[in-house]
C-alpha positions, 0 to 999 in steps of 0.5 A: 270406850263404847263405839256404836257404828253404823258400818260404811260400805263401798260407796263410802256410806254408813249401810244398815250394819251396827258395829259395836266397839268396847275397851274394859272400862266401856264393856264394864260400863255397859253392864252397869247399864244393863244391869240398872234395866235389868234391877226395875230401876229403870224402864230404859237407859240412854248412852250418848257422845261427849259432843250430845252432852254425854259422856260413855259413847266415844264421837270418832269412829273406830274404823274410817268407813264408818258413822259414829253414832251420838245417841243410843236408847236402850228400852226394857219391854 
């Protein structure tokens, strides 16, 4: 389980703070991404939610106040 997030606030809004949330399996399949950017093997890498048609980033947010977010692109500059 990966779980980006951007963090509610108190008017019950996603605000401008990224919560990240991990199980093992997530944490392990999160190196392997980074690890793929850091070989050269690729320039960059995306994680998206089962509803964008991906499959590492959970749809449901972790915490109630919070906003999944469906999409991330990791760039190596």
């Amino acid at each position: 389980m990966i779980s980006f997030e951007l963090k509610g606030n108190a008017f019950d809004k996603p605000g401008e703070e990224l919560e990240v949330f991990l199980d093992r399996q997530g944490l392990e399949s999160l190196i392997a991404q980074l690890r793929m950017l850091s070989s050269g093997s690729t320039d960059h890498v995306h994680l998206m939610s089962r509803s964008w048609g991906g499959a590492h980033l959970e749809d449901v947010p972790r915490a109630a106040a919070n906003k999944a977010v469906h999409h991330v692109k990791i760039s190596m500059t």
